[in-house]
Every structure is written in structure tokens, then in C-alpha cells.
C-alpha positions, 0 to 999 in steps of 0.5 A: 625882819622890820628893819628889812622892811624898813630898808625896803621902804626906805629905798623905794622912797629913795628912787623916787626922790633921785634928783633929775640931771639934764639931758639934751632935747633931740630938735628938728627942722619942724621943731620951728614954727614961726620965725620973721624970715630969712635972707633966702629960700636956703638959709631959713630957720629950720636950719638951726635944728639940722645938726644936733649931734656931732660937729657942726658946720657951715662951709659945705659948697652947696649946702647951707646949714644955717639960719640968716635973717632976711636982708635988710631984715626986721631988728626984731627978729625971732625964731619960735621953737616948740619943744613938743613937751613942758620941760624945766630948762637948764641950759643951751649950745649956740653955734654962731654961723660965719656964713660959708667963706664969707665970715660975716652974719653972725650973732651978737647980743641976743636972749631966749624967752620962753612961754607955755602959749602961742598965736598966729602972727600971720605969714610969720606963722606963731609967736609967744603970748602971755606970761613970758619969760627970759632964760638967758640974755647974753652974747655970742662971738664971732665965729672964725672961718673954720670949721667945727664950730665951737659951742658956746653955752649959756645956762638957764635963768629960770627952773619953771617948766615950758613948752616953746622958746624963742631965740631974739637976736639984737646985733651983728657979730662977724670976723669981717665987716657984715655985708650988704644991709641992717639987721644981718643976724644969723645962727649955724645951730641951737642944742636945748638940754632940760632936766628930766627924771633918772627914774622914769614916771608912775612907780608899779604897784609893788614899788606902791606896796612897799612904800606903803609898808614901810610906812606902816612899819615906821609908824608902829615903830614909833607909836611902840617908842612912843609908849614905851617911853610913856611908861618909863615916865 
């Protein structure tokens, strides 16, 4: 009987210490909420968060599916992303966008940053403040004229948790010579994956009553050792 309850106790621990695997944060266009413009009233930045699932494209007539900065634009660009939660990231999928048939505009060097804290930055409406933190720095390719876009993924530089991103692109990267002025970034679509529990939040009361046993089980246990092992002394 004590070693059932013993097992039991030691299985409710063990739901509770199963590690947390990652799972993709579900995004959307209001998902952006600050960003330094976009070459039109079409290509903006929520744009990035309009095909979480599934393939992604860029080359429908008409529809644009697709964030570019604004022409001739600021070389520091951004997008600010609110996760909606704190989460502890662990990677990313970055779609490069080809522009339609043009296949230009596209990223190159780039890094997300990530914060619990944001302010006003006027008509650019919020940017990161305070303690901020780099979670990837890297480079994308260029992507051909074809569609679906390959995902290209990056993995986490930090474990700590946050609330919002922001996606910094630095350079151009494009299958033909990029068009028209400086500063021509863009990006077809962003996918976040963070780690979060396989066993979900606050145990039940009788997940807590058996815990609970167990532990009282365990420490009879070997206060009886303990003595027994006293007396054989």
C-alpha cells in the first residue's frame, strides 16, 4: 500500500516537471503595432502575419501578401510585434518576399530584438524600450520567383521570456538588381514558435492531495530507516 502511494505521488510530481516543447504562436495583422512605414497602402506591415498556416505566397495578381519598406525608406527600419503574452522563445520561420514577378526587395542581414516594454514613437506608433534583448541576428536569401516560399528558420538566442519583438532588417537581398531606391527591405511572412507547457497550468486539488501524500509517505519512510539504522548502531 505505501509503495502505491509512493508511485502515485511520484507520478503527480512527474506531470509537473514534463519539460515544455514548442508550439507556434498563431499571429495576426493586429498582432503589428508599430512599424516605420511601407512603400504603399498595400504592402504594410501587417502583411507578415496574413499566412500562418500552410504555403506562402506572394505572386497572386492583386493581392499582396507582403511587407516593403517605404521608398527610399529609413535604413532602420522595424516592425513591432506583441505577442499578446510573455513566452520563452525558441525559434523562427522567415519568408523572404520576391516582390510578385519583380523578384526584388527582400531581406538580407536583419535581427529580432525582443522586450517586455514599449512607448509611443509618434505616427510610427510603438517601439521597444528598456532592457532589450537580441534573439537572432543572421541572414536571409534571396527568394526566387516561385512559389511557395521556403521557410528559412533561425533559433532562439535567448530562454528569458517576452511580450513583444521587433524585426530590424539592415540590407537588401533580391534574385534581380533591387529597384528603384535605398533601403528596399521587405518580408512575405514571420511564424514565432515559443515553448509552452504539455500539461497545462494550476494542478487540481487532488493532484495537490497526492503530491502531498507522497511526500509524507516518503518522509516516514526514511525517518523509520533512519531509526532503524540507529539502533543497528
Amino acid at each position: 500500500m505505501k509503495l502505491n502511494w509512493l508511485l502515485c505521488g511520484a507520478a503527480a510530481l512527474t506531470v509537473f516537471a514534463v519539460p515544455a516543447a514548442a508550439a507556434q504562436l498563431i499571429l495576426s495583422p493586429g498582432s503589428v503595432i508599430g512599424n516605420t512605414g511601407s512603400y504603399g497602402n498595400l504592402q504594410i506591415a501587417a502583411n507578415i502575419f496574413d499566412q500562418q498556416t500552410g504555403p506562402v505566397s506572394d505572386t497572386t495578381p492583386g493581392v499582396y501578401h507582403y511587407w516593403i519598406n517605404s521608398e527610399n525608406g529609413p535604413q532602420n527600419a522595424y516592425i513591432t510585434v506583441d505577442l499578446g503574452a510573455k513566452y520563452s522563445i525558441a525559434s523562427f520561420d522567415l519568408f523572404n518576399t520576391h516582390n510578385a514577378f519583380y523578384g526584388d526587395r527582400g531581406t538580407g542581414n536583419f535581427s529580432i530584438v525582443a522586450g517586455n516594454s514599449v512607448a509611443s514613437d509618434g505616427t510610427n506608433g510603438f517601439t521597444l524600450t528598456g532592457a532589450i534583448t537580441t534573439v537572432v541576428s543572421g541572414t536571409l536569401t534571396a527568394a526566387p520567383v516561385t512559389d511557395p516560399i521556403a521557410a528559412q528558420s533561425f533559433t532562439s538566442l535567448s530562454s528569458s521570456t517576452f511580450r513583444y519583438l521587433q524585426f530590424l532588417p539592415t540590407s537588401v537581398a533580391s534574385v534581380n538588381t533591387p529597384c528603384c531606391s535605398a533601403n528596399e527591405y521587405g518580408l512575405a511572412e514571420l511564424r514565432v514558435f515559443a515553448s509552452v507547457p504539455t500539461v497545462g497550468g494550476v494542478p487540481e486539488p487532488a493532484s495537490w492531495a497526492m503530491m502531498l501524500a507522497g511526500f509524507g509517505v516518503v518522509g516516514g519512510v526514511m525517518r523509520r530507516r533512519a531509526g532503524t539504522n540507529s539502533i543497528a548502531a
